[in-house]
C-alpha positions as CSV (number, residue, x, y, z in Angstrom):
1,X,0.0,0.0,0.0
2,X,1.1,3.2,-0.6
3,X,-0.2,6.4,1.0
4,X,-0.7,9.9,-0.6
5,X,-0.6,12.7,2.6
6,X,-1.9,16.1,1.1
7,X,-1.2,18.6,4.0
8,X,-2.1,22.5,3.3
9,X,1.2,24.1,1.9
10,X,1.2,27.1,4.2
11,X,3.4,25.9,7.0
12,X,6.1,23.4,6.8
13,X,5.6,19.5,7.9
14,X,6.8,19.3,11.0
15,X,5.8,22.9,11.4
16,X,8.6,24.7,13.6
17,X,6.1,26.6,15.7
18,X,2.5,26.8,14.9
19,X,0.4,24.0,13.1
20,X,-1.2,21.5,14.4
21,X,-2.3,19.5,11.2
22,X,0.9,19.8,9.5
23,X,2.2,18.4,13.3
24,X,-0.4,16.0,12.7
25,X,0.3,14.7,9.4
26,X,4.2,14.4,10.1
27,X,3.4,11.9,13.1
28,X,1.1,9.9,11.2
29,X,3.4,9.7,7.9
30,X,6.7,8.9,10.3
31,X,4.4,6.1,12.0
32,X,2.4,4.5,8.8
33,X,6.5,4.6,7.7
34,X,7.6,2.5,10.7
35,X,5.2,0.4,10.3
36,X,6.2,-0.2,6.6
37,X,4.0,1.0,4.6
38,X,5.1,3.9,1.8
39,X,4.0,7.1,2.3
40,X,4.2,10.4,0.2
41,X,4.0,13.8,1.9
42,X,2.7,16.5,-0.3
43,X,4.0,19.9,1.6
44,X,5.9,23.0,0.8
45,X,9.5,22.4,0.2
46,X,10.6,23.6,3.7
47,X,9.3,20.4,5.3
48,X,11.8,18.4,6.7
49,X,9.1,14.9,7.4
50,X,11.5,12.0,7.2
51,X,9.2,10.1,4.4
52,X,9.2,10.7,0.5
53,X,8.0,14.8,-0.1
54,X,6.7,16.5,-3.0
55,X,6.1,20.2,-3.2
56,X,5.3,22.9,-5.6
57,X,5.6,25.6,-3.3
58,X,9.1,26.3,-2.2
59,X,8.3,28.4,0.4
60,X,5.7,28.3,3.8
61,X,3.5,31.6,3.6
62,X,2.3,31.9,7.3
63,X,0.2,33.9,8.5
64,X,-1.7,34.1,5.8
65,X,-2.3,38.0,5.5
66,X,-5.3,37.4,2.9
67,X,-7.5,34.6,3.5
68,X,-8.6,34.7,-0.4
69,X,-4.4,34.5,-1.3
70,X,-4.6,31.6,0.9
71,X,-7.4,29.6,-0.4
72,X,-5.9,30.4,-3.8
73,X,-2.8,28.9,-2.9
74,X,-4.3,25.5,-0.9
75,X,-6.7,25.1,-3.9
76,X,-3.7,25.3,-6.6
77,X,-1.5,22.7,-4.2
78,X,-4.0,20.1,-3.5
79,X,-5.4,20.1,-7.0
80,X,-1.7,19.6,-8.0
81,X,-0.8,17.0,-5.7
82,X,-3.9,14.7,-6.5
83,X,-3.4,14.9,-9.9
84,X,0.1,13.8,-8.9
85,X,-0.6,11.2,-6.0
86,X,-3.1,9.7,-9.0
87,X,-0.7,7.6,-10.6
88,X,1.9,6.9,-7.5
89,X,-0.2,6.5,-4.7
90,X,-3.2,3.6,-3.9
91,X,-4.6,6.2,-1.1
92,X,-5.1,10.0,-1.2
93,X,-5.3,11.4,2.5
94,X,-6.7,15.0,2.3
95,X,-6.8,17.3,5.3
96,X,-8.7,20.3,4.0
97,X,-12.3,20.6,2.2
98,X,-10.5,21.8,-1.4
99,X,-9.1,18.5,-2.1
100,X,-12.9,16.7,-1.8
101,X,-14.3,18.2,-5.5
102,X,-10.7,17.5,-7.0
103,X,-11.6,14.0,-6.1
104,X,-13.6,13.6,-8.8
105,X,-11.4,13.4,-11.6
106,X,-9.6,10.3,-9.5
107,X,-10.4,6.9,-9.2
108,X,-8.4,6.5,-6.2
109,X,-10.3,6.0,-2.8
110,X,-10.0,9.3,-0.8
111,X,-10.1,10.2,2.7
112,X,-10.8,13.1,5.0
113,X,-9.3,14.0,8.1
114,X,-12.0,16.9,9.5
115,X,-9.5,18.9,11.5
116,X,-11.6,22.2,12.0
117,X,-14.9,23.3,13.5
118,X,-18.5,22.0,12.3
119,X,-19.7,24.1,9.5
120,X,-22.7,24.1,7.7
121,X,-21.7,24.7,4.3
122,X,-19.1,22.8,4.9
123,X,-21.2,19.4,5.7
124,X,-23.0,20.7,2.6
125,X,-20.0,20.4,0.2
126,X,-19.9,16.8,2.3
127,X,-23.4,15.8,1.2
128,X,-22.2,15.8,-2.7
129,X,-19.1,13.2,-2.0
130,X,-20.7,10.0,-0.1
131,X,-18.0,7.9,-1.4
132,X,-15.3,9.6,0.8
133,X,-14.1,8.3,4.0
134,X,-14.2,11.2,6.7
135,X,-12.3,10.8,9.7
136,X,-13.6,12.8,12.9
137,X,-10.8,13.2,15.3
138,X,-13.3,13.1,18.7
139,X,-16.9,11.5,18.5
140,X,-17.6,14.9,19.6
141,X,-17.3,16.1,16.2
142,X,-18.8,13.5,14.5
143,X,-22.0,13.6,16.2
144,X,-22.2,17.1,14.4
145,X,-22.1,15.5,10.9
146,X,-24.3,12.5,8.8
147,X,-22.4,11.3,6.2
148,X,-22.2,7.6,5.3
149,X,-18.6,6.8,5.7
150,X,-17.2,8.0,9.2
151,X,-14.7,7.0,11.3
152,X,-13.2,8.4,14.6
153,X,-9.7,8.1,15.4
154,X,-8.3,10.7,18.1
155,X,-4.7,12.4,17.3
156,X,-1.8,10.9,18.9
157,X,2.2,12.1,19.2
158,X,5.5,11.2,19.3
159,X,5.8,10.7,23.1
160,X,9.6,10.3,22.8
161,X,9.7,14.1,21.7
162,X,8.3,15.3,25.8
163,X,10.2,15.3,28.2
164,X,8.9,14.4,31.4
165,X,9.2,16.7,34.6
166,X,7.8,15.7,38.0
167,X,8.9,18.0,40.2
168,X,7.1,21.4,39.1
169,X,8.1,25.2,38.9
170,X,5.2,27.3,40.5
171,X,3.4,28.8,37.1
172,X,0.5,27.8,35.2
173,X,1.3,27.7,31.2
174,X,-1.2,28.4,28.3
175,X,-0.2,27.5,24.4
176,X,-2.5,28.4,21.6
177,X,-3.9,30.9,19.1
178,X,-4.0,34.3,20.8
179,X,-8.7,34.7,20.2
180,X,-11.3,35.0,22.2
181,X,-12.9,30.8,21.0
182,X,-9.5,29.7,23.3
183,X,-10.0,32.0,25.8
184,X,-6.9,33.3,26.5
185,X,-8.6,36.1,28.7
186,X,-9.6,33.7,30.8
187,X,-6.1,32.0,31.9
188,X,-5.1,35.4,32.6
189,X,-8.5,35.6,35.1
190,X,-7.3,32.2,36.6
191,X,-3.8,33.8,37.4
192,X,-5.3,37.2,38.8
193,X,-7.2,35.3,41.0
194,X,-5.0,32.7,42.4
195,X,-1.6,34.7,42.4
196,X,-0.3,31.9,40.5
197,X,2.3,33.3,37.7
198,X,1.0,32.7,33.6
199,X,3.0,32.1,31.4
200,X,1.4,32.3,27.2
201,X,3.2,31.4,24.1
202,X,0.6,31.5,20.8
203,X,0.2,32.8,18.1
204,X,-1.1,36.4,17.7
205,X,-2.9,36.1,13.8
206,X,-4.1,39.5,11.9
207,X,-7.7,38.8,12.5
208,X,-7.3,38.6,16.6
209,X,-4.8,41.7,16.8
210,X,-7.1,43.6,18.1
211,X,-8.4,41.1,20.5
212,X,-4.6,41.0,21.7
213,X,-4.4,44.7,22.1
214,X,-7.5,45.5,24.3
215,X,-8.3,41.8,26.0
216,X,-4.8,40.7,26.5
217,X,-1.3,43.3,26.0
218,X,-2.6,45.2,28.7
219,X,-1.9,42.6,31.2
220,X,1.3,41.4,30.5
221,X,3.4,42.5,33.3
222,X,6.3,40.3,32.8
223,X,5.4,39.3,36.7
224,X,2.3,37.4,36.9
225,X,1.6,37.4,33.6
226,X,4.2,37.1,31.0
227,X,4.0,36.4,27.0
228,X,6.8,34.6,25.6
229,X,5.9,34.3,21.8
230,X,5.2,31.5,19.4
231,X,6.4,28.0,20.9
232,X,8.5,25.4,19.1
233,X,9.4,21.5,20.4
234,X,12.1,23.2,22.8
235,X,10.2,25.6,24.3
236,X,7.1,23.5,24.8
237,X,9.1,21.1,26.9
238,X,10.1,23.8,28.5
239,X,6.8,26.0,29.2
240,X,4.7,22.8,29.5
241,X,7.1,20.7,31.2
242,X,7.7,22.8,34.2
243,X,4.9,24.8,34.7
244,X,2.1,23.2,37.7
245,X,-0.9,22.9,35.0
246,X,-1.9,23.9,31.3
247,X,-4.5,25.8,30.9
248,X,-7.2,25.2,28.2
249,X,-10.3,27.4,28.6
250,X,-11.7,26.7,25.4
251,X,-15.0,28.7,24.8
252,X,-16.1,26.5,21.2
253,X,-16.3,23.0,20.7
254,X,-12.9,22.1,19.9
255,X,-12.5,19.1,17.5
256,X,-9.3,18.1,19.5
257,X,-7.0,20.0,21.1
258,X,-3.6,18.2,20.8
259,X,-1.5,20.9,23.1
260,X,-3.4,18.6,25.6
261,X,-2.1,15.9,24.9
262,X,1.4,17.5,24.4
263,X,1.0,19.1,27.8
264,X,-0.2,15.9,29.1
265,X,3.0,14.0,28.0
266,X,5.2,15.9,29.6
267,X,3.3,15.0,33.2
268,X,1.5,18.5,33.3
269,X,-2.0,18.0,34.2
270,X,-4.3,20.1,32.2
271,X,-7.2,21.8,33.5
272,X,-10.3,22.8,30.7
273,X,-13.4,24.0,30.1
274,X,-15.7,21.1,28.8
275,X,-16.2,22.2,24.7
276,X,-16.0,19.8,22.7
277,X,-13.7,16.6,22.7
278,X,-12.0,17.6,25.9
279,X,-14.1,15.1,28.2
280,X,-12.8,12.4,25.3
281,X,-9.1,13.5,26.6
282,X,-9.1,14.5,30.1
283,X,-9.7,11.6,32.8
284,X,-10.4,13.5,35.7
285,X,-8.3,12.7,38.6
286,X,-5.6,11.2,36.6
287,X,-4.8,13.7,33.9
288,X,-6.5,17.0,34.7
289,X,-9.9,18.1,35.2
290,X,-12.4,19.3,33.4
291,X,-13.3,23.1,34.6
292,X,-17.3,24.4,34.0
293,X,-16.4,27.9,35.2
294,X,-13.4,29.8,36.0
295,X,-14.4,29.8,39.9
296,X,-13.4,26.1,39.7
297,X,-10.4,26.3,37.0
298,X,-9.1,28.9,40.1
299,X,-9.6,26.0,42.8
300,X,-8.3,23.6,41.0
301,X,-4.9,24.8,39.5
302,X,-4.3,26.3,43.9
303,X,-5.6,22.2,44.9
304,X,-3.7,20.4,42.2
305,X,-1.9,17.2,43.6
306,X,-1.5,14.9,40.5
307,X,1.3,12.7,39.6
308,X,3.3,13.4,36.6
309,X,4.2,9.8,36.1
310,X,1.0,8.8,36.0
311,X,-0.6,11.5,33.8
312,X,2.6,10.5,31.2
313,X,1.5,6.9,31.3
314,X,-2.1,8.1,30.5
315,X,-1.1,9.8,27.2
316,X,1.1,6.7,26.7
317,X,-1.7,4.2,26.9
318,X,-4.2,6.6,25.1
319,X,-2.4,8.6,22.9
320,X,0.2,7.2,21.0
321,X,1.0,8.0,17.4
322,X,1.4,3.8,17.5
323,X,-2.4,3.5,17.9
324,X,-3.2,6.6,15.4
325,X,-1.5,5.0,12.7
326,X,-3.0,1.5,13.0
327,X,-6.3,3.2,13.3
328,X,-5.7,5.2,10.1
329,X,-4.8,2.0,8.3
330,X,-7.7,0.6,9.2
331,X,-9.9,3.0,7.0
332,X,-7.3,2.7,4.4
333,X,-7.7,-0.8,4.3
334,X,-11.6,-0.4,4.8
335,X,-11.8,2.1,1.4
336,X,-9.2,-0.2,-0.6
337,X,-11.8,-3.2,0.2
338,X,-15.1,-1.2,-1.7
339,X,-15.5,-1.2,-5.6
340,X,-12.6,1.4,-7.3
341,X,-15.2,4.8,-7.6
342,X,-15.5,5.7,-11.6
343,X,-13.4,8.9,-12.4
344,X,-14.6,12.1,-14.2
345,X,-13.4,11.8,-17.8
């Protein structure tokens, strides 16, 4: 079998900051690898994945400073790279919604990893491909969608790359896009109310700026609450690894959330608000809790008394790329066993 990856060309796979499907698709192509199968990463040329790559963008353009520019320029890659993957590949593995009408013209079995938010139109472009294979990344997300062939298979890592620290520095730590849906604001309540220092790396995108400026620049004090920038491998083992608790007070229903399970590896417990697939990757008691107001997130991160061996061993059991890869192959299998779809002339 061999396995056509089409990541986004925007940021680099492994991305060296921000990017959780390119992060995403560079575990699961280094796994599927390892476990012998061939895999082809279609990526912009900065991506270092250790697999076979293809690119016809040199360069990573991130953050996108026009979101047209940007669909432009994913539209343009993925059209290119199934056209490619057509006559090298037995699977094409899409990660964005472009690549589904380009499908068409293939008769190669597709799937779909759904790595953002539920969106109507979105499960209307859906409705017109029942032949795909969509793969939800928490139940919480598919329960949000109907179409025929779904599958759930929750994101693992590359636990080797954590570190883990059990004896703690007294901070609380929050990764993730600077906007009001992840609720930066929040972590900085949680810190102004227990007096325990912040520490927030992230990414601060055009369209939150202001959000930024007003809700969260005004804060930073370099004291209790400090921003340290956009985080790569390093410095999350660092920020997550020494800090008393993540914090994750998510104000959507996120699809995932894989800083969790990052934060998680490297024995930091994390404490959330409930949107979403976060009651799918929390066990409270063992790896965090799961926080229905900011009141409690407060109590918790003062109260917290959680071994860091154990919640390592939780992500290990849970969240391996090991058991994401063997879970992908399944569908692969699954969509090479139903009649080849015809192709567009």
């Amino acid at each position: 079998m061999k396995v056509a990856l089409i990541a986004p060309p925007m940021i680099a796979v492994p991305p060296a900051d921000y990017g959780g499907t390119e992060l995403f698709v560079a575990h699961l192509a280094t796994s599927l690898q390892e476990m012998g199968i061939e895999v082809v990463v279609y990526a912009n040329g900065e991506s270092t994945v250790p697999v076979a790559r293809r690119s016809l963008y040199e360069h990573a353009e991130w953050p996108i400073k026009n979101p047209e520019h940007g669909w432009i320029r994913d539209v343009n890659h993925t059209s290119w790279a199934i056209h490619d993957a057509e006559s090298r590949c037995d699977i094409l593995h899409v990660q964005s919604a472009p690549g589904l009408p380009f499908g068409r013209f293939s008769g190669r079995p597709m799937v779909l990893t759904l790595h953002g938010p539920h969106d109507p139109k979105l499960s209307e472009l859906y409705s017109f491909f029942p032949d795909i294979h969509y793969v939800c990344i928490s139940h919480a997300q598919c329960r949000e969608e109907a179409m025929p062939r779904m599958h759930t298979v929750h994101h693992g890592i590359d636990i080797d790359q954590y570190r883990l620290v059990e004896h703690k520095q007294e901070y609380l730590s929050f990764i993730g896009r600077i906007a009001p849906l992840k609720g930066t604001h929040i972590a900085i309540d949680v810190a102004k109310r227990t007096g325990i220092p912040l520490k927030i790396a992230g990414d601060i995108q055009p369209l939150h700026r202001d959000y930024f400026e007003k809700k969260i620049k005004p804060h930073l004090d370099g004291k209790l609450v400090e921003y340290i920038g956009l985080a790569d491998l390093a410095t999350k083992n660092e920020l997550l690894g020494n800090s008393r608790a993540m914090l994750f007070p998510i104000q959507w229903n996120e699809p995932f959330g894989l800083v969790m399970v990052e934060a998680m590896a490297c024995g930091t417990p994390v404490l959330a608000m409930p949107g979403g697939s976060v009651p799918e990757i929390i066990s409270p008691g063992i790896s965090g809790y799961i926080c229905r107001s900011v009141v409690a997130m407060a109590k918790h991160a003062r109260d917290l008394s959680l071994n860091a061996a154990a919640v390592r061993k939780y992500v290990e059991e849970n969240f391996s790329t090991a058991r994401m890869a063997k879970a992908y192959l399944e569908v692969y299998r699954t969509a090479l066993r139903e009649k080849p779809k015809e192709k567009v002339a």
